[in-house]
mmCIF file as gemmi writes it, N, C-alpha and C atoms, coordinates in Angstrom:
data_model
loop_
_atom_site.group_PDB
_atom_site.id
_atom_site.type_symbol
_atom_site.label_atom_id
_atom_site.label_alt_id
_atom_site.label_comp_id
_atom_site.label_asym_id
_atom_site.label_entity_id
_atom_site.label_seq_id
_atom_site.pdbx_PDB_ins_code
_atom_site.Cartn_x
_atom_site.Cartn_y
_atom_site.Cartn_z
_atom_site.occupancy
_atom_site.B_iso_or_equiv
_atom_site.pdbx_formal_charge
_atom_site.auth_seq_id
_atom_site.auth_asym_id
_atom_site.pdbx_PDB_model_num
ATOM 1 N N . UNK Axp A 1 ? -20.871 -59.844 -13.982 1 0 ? 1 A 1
ATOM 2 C CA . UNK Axp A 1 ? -20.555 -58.593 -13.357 1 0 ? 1 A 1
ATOM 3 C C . UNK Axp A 1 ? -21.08 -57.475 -14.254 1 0 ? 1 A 1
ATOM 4 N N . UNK Axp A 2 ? -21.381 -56.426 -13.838 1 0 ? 2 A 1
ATOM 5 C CA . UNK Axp A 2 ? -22.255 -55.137 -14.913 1 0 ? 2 A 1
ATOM 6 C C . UNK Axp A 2 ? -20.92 -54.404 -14.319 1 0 ? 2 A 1
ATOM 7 N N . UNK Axp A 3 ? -20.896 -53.953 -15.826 1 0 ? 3 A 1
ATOM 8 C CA . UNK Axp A 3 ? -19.687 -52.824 -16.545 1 0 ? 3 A 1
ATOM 9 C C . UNK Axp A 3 ? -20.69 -51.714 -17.137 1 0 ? 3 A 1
ATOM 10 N N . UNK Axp A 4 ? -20.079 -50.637 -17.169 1 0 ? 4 A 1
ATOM 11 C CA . UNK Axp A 4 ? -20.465 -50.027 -17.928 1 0 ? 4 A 1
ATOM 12 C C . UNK Axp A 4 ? -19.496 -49.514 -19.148 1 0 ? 4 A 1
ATOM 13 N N . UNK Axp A 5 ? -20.313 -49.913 -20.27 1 0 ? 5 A 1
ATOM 14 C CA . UNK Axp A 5 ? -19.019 -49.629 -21.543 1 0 ? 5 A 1
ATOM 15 C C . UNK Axp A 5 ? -19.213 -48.544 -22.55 1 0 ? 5 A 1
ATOM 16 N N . UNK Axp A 6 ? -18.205 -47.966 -22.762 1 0 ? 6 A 1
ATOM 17 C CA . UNK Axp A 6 ? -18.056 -47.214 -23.962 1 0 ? 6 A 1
ATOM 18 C C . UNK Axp A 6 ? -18.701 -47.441 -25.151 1 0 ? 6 A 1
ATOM 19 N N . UNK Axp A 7 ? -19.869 -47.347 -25.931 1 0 ? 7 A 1
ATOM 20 C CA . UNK Axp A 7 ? -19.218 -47.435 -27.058 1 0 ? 7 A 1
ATOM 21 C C . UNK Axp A 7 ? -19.882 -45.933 -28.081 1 0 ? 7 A 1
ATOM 22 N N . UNK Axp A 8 ? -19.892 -45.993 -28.892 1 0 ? 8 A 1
ATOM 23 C CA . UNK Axp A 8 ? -20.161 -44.841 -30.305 1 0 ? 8 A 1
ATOM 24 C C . UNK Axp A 8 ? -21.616 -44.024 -29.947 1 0 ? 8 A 1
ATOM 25 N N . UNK Axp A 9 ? -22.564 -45.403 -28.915 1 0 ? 9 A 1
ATOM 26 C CA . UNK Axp A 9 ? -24.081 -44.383 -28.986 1 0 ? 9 A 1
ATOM 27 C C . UNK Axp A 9 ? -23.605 -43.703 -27.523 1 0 ? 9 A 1
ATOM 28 N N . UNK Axp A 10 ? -23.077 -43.769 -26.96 1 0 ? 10 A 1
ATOM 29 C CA . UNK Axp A 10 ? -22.76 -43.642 -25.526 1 0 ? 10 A 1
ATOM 30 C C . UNK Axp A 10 ? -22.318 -44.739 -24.422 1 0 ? 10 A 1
ATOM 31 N N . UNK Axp A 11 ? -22.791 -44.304 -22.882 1 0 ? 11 A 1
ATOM 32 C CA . UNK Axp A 11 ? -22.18 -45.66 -21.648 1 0 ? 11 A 1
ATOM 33 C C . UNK Axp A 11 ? -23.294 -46.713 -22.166 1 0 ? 11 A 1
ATOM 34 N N . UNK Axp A 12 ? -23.038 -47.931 -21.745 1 0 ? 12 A 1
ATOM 35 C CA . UNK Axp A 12 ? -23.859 -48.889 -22.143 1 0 ? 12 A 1
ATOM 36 C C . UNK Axp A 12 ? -23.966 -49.54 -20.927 1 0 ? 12 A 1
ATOM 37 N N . UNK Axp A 13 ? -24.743 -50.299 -20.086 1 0 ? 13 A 1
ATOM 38 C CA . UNK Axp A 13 ? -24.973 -50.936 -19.028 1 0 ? 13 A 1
ATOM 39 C C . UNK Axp A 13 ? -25.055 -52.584 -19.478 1 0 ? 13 A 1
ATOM 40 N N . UNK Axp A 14 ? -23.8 -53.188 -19.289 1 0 ? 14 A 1
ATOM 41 C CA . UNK Axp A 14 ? -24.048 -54.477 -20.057 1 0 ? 14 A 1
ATOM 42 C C . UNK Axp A 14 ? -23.118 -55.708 -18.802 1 0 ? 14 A 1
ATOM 43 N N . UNK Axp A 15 ? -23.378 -56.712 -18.782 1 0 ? 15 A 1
ATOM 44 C CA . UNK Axp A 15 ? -23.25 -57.693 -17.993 1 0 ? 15 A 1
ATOM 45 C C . UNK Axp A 15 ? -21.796 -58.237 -18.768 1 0 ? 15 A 1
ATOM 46 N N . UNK Axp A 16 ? -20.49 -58.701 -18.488 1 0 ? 16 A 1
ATOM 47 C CA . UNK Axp A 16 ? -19.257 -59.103 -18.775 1 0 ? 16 A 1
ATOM 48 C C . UNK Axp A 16 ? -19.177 -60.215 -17.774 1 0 ? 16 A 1
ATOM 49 N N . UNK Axp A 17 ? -19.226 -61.501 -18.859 1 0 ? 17 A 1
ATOM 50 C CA . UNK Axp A 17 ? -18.813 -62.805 -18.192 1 0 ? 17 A 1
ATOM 51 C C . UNK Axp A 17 ? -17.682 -63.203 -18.786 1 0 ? 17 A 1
ATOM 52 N N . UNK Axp A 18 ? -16.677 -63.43 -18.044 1 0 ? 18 A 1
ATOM 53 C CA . UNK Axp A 18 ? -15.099 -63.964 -18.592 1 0 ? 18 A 1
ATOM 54 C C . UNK Axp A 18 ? -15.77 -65.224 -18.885 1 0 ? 18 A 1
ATOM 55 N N . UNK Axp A 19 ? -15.093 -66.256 -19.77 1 0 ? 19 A 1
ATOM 56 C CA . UNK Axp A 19 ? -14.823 -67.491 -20.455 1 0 ? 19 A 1
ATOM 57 C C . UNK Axp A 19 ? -16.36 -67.922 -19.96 1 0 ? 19 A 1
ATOM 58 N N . UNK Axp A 20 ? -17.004 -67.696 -20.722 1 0 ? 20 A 1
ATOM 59 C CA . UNK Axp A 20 ? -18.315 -67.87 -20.432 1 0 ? 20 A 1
ATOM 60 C C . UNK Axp A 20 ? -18.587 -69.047 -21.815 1 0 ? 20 A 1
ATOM 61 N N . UNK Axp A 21 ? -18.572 -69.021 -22.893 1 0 ? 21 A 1
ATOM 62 C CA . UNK Axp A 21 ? -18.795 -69.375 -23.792 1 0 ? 21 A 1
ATOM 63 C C . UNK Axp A 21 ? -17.806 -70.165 -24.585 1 0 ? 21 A 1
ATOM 64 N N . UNK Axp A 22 ? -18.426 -71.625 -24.696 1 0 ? 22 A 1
ATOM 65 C CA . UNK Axp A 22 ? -17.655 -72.433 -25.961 1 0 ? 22 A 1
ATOM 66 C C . UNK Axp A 22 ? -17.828 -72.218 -26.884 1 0 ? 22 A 1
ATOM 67 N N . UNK Axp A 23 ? -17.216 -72.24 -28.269 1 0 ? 23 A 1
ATOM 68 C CA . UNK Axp A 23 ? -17.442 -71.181 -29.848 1 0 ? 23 A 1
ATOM 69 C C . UNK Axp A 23 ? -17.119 -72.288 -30.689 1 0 ? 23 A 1
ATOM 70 N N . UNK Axp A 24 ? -17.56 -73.005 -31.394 1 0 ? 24 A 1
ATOM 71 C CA . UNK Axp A 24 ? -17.153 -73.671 -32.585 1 0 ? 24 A 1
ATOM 72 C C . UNK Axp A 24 ? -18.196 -73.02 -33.935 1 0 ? 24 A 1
ATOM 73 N N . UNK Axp A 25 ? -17.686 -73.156 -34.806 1 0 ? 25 A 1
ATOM 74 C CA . UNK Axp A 25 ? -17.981 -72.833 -36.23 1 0 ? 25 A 1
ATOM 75 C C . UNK Axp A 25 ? -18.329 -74.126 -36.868 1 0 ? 25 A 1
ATOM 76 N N . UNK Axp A 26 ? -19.739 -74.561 -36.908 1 0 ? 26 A 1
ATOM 77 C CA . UNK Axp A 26 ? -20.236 -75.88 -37.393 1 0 ? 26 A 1
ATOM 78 C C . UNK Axp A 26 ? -20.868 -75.72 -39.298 1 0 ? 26 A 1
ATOM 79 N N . UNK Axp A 27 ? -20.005 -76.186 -39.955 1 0 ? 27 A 1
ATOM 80 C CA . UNK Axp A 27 ? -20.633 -76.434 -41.106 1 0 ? 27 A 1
ATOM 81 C C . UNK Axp A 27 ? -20.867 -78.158 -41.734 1 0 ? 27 A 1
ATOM 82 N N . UNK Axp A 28 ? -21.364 -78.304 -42.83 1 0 ? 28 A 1
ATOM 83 C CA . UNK Axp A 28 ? -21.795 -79.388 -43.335 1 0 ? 28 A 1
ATOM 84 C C . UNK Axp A 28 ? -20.618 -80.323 -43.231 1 0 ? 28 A 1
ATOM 85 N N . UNK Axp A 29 ? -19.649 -79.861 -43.946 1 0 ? 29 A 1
ATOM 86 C CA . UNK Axp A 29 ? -18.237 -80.459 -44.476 1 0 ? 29 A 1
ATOM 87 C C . UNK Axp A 29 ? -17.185 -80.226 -43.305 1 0 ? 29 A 1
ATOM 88 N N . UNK Axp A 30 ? -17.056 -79.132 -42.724 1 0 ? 30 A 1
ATOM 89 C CA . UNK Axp A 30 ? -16.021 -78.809 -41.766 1 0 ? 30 A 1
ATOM 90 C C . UNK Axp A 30 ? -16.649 -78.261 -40.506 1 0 ? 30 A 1
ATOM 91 N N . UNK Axp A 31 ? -15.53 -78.116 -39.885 1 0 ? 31 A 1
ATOM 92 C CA . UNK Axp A 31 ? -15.731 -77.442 -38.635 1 0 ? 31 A 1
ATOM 93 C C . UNK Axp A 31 ? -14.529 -76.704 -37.994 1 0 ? 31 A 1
ATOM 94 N N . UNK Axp A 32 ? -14.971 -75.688 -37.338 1 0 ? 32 A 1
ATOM 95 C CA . UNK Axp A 32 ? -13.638 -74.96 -37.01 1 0 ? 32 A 1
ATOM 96 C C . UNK Axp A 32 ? -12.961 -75.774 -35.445 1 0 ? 32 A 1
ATOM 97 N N . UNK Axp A 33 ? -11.919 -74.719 -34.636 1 0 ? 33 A 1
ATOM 98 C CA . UNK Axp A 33 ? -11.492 -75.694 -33.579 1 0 ? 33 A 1
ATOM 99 C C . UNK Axp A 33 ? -12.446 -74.971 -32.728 1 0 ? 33 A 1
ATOM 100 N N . UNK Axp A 34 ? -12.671 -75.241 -31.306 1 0 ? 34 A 1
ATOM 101 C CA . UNK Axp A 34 ? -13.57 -74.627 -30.547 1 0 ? 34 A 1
ATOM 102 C C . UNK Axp A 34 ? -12.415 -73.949 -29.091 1 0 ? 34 A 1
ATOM 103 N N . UNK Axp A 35 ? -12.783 -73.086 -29.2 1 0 ? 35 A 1
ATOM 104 C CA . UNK Axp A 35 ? -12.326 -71.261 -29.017 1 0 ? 35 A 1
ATOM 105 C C . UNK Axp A 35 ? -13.274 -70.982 -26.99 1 0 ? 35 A 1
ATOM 106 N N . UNK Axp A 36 ? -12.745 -70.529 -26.272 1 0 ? 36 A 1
ATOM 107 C CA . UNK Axp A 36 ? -13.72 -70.025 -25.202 1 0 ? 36 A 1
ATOM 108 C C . UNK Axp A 36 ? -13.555 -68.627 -25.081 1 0 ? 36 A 1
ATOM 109 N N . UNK Axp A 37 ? -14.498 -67.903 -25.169 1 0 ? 37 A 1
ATOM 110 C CA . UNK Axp A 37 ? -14.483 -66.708 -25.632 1 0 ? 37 A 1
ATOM 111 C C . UNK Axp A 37 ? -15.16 -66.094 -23.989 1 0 ? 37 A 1
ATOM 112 N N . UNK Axp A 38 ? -15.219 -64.453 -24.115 1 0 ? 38 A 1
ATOM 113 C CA . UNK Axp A 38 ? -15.659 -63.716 -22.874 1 0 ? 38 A 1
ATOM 114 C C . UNK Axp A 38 ? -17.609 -63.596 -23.621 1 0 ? 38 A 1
ATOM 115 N N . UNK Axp A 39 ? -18.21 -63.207 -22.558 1 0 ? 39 A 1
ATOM 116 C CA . UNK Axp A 39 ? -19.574 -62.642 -23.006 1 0 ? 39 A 1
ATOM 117 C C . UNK Axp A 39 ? -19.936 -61.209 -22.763 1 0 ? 39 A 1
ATOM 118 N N . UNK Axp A 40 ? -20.282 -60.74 -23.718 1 0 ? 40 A 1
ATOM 119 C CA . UNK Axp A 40 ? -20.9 -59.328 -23.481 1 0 ? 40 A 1
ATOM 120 C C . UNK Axp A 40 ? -22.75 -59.423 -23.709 1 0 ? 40 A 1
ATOM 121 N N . UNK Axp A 41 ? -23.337 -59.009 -22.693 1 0 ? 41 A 1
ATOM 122 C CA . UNK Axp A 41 ? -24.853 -59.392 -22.679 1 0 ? 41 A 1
ATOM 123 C C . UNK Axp A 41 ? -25.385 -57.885 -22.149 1 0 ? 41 A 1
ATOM 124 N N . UNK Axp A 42 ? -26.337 -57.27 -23.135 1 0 ? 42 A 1
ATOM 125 C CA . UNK Axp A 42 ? -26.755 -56.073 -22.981 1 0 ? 42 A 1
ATOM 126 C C . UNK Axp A 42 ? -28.487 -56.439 -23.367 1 0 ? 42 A 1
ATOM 127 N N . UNK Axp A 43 ? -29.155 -55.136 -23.022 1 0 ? 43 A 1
ATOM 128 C CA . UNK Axp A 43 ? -30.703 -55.026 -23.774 1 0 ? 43 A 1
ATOM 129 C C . UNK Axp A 43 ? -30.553 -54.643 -24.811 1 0 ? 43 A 1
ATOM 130 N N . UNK Axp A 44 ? -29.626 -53.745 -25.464 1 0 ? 44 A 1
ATOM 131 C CA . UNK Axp A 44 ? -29.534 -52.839 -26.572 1 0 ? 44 A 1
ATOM 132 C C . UNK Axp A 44 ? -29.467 -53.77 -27.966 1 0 ? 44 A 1
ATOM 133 N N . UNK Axp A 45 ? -28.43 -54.836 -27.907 1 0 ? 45 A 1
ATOM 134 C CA . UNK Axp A 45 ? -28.353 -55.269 -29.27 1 0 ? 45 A 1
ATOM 135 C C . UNK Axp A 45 ? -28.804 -57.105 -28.673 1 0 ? 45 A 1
ATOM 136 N N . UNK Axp A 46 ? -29.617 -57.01 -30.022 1 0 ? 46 A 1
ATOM 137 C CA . UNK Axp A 46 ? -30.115 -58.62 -30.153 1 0 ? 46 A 1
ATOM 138 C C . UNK Axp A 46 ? -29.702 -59.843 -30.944 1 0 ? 46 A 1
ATOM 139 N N . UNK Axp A 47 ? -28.32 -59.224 -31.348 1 0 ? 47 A 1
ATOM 140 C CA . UNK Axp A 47 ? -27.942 -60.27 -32.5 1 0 ? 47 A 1
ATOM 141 C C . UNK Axp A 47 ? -26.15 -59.959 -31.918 1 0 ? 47 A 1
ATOM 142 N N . UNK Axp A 48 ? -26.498 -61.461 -32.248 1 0 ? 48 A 1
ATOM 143 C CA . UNK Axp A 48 ? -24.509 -62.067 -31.299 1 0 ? 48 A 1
ATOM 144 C C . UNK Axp A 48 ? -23.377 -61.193 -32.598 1 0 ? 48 A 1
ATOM 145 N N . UNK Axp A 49 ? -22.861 -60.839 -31.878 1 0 ? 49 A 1
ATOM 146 C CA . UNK Axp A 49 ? -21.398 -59.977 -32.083 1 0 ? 49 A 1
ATOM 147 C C . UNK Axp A 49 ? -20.471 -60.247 -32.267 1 0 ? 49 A 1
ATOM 148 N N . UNK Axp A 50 ? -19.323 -60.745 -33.091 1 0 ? 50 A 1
ATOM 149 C CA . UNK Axp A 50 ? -17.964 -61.299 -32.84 1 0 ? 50 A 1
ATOM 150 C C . UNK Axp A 50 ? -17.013 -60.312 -32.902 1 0 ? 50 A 1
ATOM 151 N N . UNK Axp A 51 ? -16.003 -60.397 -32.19 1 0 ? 51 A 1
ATOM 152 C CA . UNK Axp A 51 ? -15.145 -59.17 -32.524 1 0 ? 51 A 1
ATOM 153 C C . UNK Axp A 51 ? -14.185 -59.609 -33.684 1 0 ? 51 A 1
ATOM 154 N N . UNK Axp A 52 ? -12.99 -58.524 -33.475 1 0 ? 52 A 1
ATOM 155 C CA . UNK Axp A 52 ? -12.153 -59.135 -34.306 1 0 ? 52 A 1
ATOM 156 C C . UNK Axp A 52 ? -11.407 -60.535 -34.369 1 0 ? 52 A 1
ATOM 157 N N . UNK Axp A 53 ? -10.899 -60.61 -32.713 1 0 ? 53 A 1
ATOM 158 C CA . UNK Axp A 53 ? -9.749 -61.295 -32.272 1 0 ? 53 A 1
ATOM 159 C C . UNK Axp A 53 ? -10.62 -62.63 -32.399 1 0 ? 53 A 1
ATOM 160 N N . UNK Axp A 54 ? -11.923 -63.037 -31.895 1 0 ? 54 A 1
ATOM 161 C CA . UNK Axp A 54 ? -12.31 -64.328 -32.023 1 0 ? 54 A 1
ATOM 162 C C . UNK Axp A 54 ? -12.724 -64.682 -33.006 1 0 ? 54 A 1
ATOM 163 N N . UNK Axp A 55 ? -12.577 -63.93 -34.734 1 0 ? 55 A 1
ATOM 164 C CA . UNK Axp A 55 ? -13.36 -64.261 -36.054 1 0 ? 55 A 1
ATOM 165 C C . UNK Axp A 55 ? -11.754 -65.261 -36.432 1 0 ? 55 A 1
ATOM 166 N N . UNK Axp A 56 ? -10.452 -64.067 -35.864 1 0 ? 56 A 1
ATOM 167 C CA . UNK Axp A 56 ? -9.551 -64.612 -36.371 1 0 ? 56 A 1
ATOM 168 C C . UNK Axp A 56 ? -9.058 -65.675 -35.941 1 0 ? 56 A 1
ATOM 169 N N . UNK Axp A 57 ? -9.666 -65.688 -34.182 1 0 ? 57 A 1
ATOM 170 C CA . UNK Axp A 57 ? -8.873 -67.352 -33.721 1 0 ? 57 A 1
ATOM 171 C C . UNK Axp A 57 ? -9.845 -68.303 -34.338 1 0 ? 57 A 1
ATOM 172 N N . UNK Axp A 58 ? -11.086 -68.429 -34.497 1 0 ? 58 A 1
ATOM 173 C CA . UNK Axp A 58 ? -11.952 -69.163 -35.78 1 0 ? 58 A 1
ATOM 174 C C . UNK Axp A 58 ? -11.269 -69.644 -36.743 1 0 ? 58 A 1
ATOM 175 N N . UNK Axp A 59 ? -10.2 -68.433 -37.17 1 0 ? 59 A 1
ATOM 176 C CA . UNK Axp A 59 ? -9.271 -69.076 -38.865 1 0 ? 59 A 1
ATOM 177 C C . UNK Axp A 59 ? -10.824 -68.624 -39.937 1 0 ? 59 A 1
ATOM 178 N N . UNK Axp A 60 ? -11.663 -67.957 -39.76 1 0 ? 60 A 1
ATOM 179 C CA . UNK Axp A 60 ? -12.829 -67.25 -40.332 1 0 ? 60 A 1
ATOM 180 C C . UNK Axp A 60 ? -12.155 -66.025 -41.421 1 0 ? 60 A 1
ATOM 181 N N . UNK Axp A 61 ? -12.287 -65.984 -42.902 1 0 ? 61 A 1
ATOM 182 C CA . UNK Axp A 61 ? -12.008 -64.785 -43.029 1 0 ? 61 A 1
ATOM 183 C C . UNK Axp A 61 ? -13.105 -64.115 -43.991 1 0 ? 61 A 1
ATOM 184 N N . UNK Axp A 62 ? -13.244 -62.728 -43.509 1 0 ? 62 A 1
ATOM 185 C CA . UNK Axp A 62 ? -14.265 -62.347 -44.19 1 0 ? 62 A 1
ATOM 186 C C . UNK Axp A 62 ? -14.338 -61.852 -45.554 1 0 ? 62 A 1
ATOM 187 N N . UNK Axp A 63 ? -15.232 -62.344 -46.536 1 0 ? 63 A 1
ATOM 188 C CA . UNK Axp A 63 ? -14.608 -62.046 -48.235 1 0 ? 63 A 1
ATOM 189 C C . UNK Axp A 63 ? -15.434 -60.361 -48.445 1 0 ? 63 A 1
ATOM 190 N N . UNK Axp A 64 ? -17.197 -61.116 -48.256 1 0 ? 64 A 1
ATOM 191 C CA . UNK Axp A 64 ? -17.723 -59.498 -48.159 1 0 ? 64 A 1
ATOM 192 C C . UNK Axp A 64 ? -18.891 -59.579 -47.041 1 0 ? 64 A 1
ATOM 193 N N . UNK Axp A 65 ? -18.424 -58.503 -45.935 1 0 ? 65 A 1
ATOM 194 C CA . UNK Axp A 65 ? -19.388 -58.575 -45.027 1 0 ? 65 A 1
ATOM 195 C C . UNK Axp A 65 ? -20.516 -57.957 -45.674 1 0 ? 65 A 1
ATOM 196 N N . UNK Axp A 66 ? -21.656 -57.319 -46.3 1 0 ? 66 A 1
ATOM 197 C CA . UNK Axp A 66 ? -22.886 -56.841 -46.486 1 0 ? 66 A 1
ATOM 198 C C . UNK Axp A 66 ? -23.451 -58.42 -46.896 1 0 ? 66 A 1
ATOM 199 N N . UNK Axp A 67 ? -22.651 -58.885 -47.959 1 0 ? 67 A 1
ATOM 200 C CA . UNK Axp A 67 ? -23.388 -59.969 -48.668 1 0 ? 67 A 1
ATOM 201 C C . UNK Axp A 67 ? -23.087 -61.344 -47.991 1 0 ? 67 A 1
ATOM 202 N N . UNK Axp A 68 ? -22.371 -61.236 -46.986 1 0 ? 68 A 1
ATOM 203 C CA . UNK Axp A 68 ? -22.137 -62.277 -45.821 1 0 ? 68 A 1
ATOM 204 C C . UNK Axp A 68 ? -21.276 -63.577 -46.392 1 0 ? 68 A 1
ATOM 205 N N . UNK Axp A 69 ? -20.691 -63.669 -47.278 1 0 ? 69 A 1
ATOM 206 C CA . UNK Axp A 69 ? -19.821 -63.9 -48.199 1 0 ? 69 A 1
ATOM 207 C C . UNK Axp A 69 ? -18.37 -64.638 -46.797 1 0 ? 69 A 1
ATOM 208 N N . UNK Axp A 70 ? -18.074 -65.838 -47.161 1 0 ? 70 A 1
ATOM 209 C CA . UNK Axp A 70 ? -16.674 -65.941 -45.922 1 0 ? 70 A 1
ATOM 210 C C . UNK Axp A 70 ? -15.924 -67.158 -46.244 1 0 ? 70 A 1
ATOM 211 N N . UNK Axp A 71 ? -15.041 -67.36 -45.469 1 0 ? 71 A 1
ATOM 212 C CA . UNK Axp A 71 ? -14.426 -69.089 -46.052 1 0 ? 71 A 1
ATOM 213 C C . UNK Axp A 71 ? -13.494 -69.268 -44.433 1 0 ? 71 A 1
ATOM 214 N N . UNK Axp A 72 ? -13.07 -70.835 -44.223 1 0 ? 72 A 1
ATOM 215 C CA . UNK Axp A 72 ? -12.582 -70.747 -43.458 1 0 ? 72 A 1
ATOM 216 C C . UNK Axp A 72 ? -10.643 -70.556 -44.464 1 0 ? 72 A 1
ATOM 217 N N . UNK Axp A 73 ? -9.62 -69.744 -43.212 1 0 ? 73 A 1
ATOM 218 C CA . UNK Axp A 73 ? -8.654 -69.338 -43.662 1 0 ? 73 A 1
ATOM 219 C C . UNK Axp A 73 ? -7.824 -70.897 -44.291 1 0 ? 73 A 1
ATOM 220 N N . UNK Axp A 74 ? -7.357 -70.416 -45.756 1 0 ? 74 A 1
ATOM 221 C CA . UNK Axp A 74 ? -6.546 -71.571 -46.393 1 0 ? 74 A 1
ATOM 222 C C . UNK Axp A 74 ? -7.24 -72.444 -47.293 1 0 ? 74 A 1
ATOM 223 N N . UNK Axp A 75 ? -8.72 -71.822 -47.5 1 0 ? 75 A 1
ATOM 224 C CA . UNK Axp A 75 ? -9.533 -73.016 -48.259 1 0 ? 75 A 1
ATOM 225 C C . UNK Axp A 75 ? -10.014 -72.097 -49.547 1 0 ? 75 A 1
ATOM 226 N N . UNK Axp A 76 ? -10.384 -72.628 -50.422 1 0 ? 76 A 1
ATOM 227 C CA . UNK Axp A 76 ? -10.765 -71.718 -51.64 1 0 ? 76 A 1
ATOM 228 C C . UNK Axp A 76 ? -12.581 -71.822 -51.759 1 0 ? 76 A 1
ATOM 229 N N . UNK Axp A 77 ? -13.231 -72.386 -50.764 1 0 ? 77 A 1
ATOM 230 C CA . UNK Axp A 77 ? -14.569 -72.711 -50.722 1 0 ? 77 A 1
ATOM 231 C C . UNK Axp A 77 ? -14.992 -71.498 -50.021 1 0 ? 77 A 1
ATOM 232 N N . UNK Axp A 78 ? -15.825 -70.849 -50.982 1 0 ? 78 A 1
ATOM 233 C CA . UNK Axp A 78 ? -16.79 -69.564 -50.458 1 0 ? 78 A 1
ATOM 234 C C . UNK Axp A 78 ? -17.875 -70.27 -50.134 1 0 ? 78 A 1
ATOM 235 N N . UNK Axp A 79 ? -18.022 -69.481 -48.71 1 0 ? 79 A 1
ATOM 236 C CA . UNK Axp A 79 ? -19.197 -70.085 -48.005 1 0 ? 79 A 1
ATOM 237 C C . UNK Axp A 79 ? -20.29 -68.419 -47.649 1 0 ? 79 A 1
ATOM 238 N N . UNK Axp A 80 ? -21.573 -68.672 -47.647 1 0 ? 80 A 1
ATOM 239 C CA . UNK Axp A 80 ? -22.799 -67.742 -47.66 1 0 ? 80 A 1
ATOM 240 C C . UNK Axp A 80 ? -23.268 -67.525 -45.741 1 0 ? 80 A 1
ATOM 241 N N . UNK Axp A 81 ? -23.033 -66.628 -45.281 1 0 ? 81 A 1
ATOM 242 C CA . UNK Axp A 81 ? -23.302 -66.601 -43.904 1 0 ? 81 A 1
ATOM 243 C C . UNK Axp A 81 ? -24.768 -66.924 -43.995 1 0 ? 81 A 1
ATOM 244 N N . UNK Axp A 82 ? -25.241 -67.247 -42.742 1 0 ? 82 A 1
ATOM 245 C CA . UNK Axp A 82 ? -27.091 -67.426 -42.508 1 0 ? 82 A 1
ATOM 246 C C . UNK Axp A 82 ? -27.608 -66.125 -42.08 1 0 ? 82 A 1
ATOM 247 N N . UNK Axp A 83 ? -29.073 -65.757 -42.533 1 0 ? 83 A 1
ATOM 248 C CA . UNK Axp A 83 ? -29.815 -64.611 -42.068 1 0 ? 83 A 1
ATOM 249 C C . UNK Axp A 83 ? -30.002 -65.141 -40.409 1 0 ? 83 A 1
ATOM 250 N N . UNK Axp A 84 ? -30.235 -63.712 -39.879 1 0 ? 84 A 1
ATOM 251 C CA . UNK Axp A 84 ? -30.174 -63.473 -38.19 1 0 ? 84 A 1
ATOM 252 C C . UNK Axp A 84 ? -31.541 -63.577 -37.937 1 0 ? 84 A 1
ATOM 253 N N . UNK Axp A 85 ? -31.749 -64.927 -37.055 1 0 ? 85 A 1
ATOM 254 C CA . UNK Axp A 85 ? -33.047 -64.986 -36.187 1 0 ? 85 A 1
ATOM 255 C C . UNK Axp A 85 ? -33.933 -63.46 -35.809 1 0 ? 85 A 1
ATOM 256 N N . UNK Axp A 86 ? -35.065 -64.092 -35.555 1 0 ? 86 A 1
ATOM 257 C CA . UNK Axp A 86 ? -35.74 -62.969 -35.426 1 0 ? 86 A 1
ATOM 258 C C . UNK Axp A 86 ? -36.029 -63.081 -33.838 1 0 ? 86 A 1
């Protein structure tokens, strides 16, 4: 369905699919639980978005976002986020 949304640059013309998406957090050693999340699909931004509410149902917490720095919640293993496709 096309919404048009709010945000900071102005209206945005972006496509909103409820439970569109299965979400798991795949690493070497672990894995998170898998989450069905809504979709937000625009032209404007090219790199996937998480909000707040689905970093935290992840159990994801963030140590330092610039340096992409994270762990899953309860573990003492700092983990290095991956650079964003081109």
């Amino acid at each position: 369905m096309l919404e048009s949304l709010d945000t900071s640059g102005g209206e945005v013309l972006s496509y909103f699919i409820p439970d569109a998406i299965k979400l798991t957090v795949l690493e070497d050693d672990r894995c998170s639980k898998t989450i069905t999340c809504n979709a937000i699909i625009t032209t404007y931004e090219r790199e996937v978005l998480l909000s707040d509410a689905v970093i935290e149902e992840l159990e994801i917490e963030i140590l330092s976002p610039k340096t992409g720095l994270w762990r899953f919640k309860g573990e003492e293993k700092v983990r290095r986020g991956v650079a964003p496709e081109d």
